[in-house]
N, C-alpha and C positions, 0 to 999 in steps of 0.2 A: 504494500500500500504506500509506505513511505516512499519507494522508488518513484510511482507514479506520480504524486506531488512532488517532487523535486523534480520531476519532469515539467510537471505543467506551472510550477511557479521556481523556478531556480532558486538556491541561496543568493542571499547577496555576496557580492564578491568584495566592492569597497567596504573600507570602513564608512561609519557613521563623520557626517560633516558635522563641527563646534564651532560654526562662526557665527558672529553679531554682525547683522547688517544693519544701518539704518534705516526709517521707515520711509519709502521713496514715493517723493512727492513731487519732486521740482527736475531737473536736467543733473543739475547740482548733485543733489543726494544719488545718482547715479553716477554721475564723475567719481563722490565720494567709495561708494562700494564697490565701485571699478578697483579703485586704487586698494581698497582691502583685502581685496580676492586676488590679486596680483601681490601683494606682499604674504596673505597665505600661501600662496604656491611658491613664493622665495623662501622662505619658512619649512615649508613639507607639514605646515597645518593641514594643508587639502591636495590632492593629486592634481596632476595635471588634467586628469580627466573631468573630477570633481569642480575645478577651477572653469573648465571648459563650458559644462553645463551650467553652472553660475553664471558665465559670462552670456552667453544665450538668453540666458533668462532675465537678464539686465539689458538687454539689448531688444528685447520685446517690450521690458518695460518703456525705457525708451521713446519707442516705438509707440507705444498705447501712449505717453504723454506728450510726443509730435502730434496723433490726431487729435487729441480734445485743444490742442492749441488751435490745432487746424479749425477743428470743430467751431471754437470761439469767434474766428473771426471770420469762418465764411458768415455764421449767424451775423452778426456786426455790419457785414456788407449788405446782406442779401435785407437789414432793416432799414439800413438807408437807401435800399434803391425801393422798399416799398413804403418810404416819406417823399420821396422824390417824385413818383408815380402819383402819391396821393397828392402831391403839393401841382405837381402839373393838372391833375382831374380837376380839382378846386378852379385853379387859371382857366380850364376851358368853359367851365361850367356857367 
């Protein structure tokens, strides 16, 4: 029985990751955990491997905080061109 579960869910093979990241909110707090997980892995705190998957997943976050920047100001534009719209309909009317 035991064979087959360790077929169908492997041991893990890393050890377990011990780092403190900051809570990422800004571009910043990404630069910051950047540089953390690269000093882990100067360290041999985390593997390269472990490092690697960190870095990914900083880089999605990233990523998710590019869009909602994005997000911000397409909203931002798309309200002044329907003040703009509305201030021309006002003129014709």
């Amino acid at each position: 029985m035991r064979l087959c579960v360790d077929r169908m869910i492997p041991p893990r093979r890393e050890r377990p990751i011990s780092l403190e990241l900051p809570d990422i909110k800004t571009a910043d707090d990404i630069q910051a955990a950047f540089r953390m997980v690269m000093q882990a892995q100067a360290q041999d705190d985390v593997t390269n491997d472990q490092g690697g998957h960190l870095i990914k997943g900083l880089e999605f976050g990233l990523k998710l905080i590019e869009l909602q920047g994005l997000k911000g100001r397409v909203e931002k534009v798309e309200d002044q061109m329907k003040e703009i719209v509305e201030s021309d309909e006002r003129r014709a009317a």
